[in-house]
OpenMM code with the backbone's topology and positions (N, CA, C; nanometers):
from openmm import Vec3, app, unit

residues = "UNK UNK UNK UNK UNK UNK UNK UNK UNK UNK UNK UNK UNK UNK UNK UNK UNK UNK UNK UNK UNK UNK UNK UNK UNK UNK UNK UNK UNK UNK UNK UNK UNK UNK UNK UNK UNK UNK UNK UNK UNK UNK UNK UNK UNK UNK UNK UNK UNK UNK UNK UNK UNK UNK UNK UNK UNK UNK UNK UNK UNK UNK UNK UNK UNK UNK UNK UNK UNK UNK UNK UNK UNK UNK UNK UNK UNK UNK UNK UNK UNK UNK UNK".split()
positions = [
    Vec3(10.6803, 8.9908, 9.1521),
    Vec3(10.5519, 9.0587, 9.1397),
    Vec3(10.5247, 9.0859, 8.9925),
    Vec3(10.4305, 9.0356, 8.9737),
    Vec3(10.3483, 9.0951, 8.7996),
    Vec3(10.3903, 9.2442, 8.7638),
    Vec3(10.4242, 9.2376, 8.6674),
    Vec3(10.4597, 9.3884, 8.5584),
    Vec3(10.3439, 9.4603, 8.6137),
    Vec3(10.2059, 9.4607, 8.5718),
    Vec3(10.1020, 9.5134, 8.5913),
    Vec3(10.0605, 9.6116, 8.7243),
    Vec3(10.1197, 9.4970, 8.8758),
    Vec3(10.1600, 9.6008, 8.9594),
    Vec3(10.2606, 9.7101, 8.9879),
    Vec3(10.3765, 9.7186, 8.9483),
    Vec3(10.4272, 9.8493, 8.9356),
    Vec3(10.4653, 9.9093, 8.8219),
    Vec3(10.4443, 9.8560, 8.7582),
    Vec3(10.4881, 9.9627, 8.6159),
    Vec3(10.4395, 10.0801, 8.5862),
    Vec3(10.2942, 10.0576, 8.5939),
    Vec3(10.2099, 10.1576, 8.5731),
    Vec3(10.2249, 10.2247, 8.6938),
    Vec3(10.2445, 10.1753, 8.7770),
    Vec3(10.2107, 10.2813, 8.9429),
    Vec3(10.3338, 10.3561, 8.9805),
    Vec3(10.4694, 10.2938, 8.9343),
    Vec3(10.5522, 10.3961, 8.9484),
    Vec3(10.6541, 10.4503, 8.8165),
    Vec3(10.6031, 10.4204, 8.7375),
    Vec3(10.6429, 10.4449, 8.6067),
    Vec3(10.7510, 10.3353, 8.5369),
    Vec3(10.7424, 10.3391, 8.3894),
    Vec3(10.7628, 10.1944, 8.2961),
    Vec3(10.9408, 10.2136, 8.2634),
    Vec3(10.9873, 10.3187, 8.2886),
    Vec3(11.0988, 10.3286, 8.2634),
    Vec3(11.2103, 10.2581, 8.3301),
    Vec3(11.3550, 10.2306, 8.2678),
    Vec3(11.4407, 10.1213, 8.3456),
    Vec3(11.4275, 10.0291, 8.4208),
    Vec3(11.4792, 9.9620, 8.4727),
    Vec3(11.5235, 9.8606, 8.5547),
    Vec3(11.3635, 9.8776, 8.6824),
    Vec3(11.3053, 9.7632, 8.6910),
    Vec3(11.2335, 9.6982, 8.7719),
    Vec3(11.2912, 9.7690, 8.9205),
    Vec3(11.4392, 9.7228, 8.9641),
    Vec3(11.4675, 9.7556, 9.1010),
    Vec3(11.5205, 9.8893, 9.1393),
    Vec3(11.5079, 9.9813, 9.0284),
    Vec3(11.5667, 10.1484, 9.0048),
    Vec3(11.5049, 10.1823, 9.1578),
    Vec3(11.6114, 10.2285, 9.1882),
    Vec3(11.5930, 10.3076, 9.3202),
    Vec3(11.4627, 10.4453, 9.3433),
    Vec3(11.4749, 10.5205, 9.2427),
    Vec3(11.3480, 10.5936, 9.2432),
    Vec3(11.2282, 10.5789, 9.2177),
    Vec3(11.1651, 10.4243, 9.1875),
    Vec3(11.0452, 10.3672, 9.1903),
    Vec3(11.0426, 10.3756, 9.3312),
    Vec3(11.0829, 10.3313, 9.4740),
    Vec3(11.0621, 10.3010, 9.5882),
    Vec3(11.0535, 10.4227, 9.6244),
    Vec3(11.0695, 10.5323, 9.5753),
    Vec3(11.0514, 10.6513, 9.6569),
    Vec3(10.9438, 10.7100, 9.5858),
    Vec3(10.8422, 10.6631, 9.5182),
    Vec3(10.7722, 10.7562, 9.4183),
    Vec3(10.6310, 10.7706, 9.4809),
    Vec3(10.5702, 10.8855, 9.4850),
    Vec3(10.4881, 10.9635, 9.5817),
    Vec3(10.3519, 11.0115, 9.5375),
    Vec3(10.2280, 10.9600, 9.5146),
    Vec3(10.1049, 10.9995, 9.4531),
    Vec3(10.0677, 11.1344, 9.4922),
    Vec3(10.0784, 11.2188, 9.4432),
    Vec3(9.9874, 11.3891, 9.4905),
    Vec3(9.8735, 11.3661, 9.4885),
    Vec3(9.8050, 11.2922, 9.4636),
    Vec3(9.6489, 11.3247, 9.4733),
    Vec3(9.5964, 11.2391, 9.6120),
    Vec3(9.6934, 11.0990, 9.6831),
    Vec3(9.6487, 11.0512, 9.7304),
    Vec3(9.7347, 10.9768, 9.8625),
    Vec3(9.7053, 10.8786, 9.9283),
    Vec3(9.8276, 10.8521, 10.0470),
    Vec3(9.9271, 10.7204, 10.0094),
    Vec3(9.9102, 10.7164, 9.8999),
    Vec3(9.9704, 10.6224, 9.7820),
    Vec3(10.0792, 10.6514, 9.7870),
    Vec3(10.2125, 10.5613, 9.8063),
    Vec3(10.3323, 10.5556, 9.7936),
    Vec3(10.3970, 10.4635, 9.7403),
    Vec3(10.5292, 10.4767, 9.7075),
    Vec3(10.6308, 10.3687, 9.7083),
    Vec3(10.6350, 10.2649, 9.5484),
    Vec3(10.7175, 10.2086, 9.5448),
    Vec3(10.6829, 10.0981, 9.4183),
    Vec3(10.5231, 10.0615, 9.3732),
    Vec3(10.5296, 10.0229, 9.4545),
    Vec3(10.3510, 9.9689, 9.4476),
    Vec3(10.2356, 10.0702, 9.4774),
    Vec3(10.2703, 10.1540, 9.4702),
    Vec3(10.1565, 10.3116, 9.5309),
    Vec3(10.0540, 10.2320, 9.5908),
    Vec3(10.0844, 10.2214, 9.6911),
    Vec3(10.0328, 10.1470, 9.8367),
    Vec3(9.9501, 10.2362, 9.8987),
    Vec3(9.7968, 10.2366, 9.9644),
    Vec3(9.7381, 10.3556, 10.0067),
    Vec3(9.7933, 10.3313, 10.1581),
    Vec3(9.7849, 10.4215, 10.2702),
    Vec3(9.8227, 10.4407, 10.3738),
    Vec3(9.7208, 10.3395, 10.4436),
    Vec3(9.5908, 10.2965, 10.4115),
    Vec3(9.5219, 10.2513, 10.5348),
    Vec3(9.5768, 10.0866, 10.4722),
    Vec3(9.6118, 10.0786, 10.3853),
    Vec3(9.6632, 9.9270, 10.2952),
    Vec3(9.7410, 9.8745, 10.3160),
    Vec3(9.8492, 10.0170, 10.3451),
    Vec3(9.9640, 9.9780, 10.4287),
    Vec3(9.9930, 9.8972, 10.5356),
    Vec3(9.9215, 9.9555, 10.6079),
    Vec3(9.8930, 9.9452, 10.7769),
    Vec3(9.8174, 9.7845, 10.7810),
    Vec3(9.7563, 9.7684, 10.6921),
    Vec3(9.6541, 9.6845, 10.7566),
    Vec3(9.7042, 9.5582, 10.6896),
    Vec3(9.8226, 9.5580, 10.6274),
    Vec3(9.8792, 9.4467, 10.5561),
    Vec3(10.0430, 9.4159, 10.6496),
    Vec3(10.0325, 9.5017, 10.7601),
    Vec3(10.1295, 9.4849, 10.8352),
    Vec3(10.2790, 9.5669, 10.8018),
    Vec3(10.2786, 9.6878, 10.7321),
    Vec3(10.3578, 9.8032, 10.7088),
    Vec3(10.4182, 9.8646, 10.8451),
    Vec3(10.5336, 9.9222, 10.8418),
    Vec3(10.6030, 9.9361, 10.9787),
    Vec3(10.5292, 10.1376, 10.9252),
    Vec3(10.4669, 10.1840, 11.0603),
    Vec3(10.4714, 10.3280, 11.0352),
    Vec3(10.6444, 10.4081, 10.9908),
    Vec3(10.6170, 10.5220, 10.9535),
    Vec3(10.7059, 10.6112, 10.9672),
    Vec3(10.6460, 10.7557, 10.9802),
    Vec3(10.7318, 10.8453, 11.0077),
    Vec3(10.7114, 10.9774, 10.9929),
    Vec3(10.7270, 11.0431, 10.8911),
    Vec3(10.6402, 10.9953, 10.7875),
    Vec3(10.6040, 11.0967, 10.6940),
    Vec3(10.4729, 11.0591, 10.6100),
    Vec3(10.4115, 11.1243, 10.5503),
    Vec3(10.2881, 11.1474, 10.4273),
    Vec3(10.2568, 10.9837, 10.3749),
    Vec3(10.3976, 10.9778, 10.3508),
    Vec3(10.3597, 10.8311, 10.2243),
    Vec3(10.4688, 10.7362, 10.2903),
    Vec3(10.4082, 10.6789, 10.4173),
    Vec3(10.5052, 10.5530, 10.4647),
    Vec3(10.5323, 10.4769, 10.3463),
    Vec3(10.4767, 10.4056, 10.2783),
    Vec3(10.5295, 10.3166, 10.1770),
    Vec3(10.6701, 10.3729, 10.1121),
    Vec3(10.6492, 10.5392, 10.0813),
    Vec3(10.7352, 10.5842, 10.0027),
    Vec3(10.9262, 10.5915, 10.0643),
    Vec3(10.8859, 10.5786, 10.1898),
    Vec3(11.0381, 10.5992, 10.2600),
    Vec3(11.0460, 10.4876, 10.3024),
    Vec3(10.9788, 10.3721, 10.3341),
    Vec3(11.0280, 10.2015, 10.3481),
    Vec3(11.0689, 10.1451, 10.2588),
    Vec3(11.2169, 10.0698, 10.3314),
    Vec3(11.3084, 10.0034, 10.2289),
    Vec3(11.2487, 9.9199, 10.1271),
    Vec3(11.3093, 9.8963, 10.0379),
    Vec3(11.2791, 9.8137, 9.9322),
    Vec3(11.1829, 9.6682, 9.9920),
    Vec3(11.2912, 9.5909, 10.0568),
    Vec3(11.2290, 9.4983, 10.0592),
    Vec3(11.1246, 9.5049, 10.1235),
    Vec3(11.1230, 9.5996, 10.2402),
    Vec3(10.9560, 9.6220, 10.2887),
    Vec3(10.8476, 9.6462, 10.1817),
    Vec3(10.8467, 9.7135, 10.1094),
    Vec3(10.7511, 9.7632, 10.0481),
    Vec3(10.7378, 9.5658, 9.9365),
    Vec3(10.8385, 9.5384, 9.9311),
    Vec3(10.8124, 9.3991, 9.8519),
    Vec3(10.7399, 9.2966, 9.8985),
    Vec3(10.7798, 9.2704, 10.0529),
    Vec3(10.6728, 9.1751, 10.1057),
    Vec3(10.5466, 9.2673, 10.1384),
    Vec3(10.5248, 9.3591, 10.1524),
    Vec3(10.4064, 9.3912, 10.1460),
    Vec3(10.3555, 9.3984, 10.0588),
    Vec3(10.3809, 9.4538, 9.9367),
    Vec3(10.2889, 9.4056, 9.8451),
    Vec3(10.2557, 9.2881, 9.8249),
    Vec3(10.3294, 9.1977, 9.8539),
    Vec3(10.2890, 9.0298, 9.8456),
    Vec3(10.1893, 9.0132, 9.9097),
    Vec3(10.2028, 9.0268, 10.0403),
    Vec3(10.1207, 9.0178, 10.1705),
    Vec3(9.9316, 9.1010, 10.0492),
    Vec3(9.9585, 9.2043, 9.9994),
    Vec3(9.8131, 9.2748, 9.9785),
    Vec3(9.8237, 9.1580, 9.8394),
    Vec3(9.8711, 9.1451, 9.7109),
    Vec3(9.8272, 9.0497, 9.6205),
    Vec3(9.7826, 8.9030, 9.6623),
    Vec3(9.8495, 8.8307, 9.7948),
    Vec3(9.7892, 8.7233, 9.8590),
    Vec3(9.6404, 8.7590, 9.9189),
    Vec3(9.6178, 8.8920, 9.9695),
    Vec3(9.5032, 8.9089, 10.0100),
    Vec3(9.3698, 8.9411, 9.9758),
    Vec3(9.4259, 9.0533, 9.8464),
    Vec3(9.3428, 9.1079, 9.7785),
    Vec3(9.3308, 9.0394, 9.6363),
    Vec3(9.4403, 8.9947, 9.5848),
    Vec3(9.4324, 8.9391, 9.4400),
    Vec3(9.4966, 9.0703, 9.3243),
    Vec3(9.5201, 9.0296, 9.2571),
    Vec3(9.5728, 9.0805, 9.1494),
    Vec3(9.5133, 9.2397, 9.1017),
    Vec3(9.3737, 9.2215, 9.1375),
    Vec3(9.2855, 9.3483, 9.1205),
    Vec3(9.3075, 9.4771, 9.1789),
    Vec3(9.3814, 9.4320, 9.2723),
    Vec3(9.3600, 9.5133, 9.3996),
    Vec3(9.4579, 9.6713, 9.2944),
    Vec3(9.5318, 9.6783, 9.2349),
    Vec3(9.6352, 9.7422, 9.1254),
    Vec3(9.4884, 9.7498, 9.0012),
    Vec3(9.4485, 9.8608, 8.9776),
    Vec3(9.4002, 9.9314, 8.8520),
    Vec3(9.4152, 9.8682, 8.7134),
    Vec3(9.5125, 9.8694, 8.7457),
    Vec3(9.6122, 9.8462, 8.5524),
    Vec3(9.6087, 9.6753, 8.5612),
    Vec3(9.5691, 9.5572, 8.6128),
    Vec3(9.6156, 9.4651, 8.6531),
    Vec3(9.4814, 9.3814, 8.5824),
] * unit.nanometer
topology = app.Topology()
chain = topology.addChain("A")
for resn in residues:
    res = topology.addResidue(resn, chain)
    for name in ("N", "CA", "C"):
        topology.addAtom(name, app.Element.getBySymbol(name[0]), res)
């Protein structure tokens, strides 16, 4: 995945696969995970629910990886702010 999608979204520091990017949690919004994924983005790109606020944020790594694939195949590169 392009720098552009998570760097900025879960912050630029260390290692790409740092474990606390996948858990990182937007306060303002239903944005989670590596890719601050919105909740309805989630879902509709084929995200497994969970029980909590920010599904993205508590799905394993590689989930949150093919899904973001799944939304940059769909949406394009744009779909990420900083991108």
């Amino acid at each position: 995945m392009p720098y552009c999608t998570w760097a900025y979204e879960s912050g630029t520091w260390g290692s790409p696969w740092r474990s606390s990017r996948y858990r990182a949690r937007n306060r303002s919004s239903t944005a989670g995970g590596k890719y601050q994924i919105l909740d309805r983005t989630w879902y509709a790109f084929g995200g497994r629910r969970y029980a909590d606020s920010h599904p993205a944020a508590v799905a394993p790594a590689l989930e949150q990886e093919k899904i973001a694939r799944r939304v940059l195949a769909g949406q394009g590169i744009h779909a990420w702010v900083k991108c």
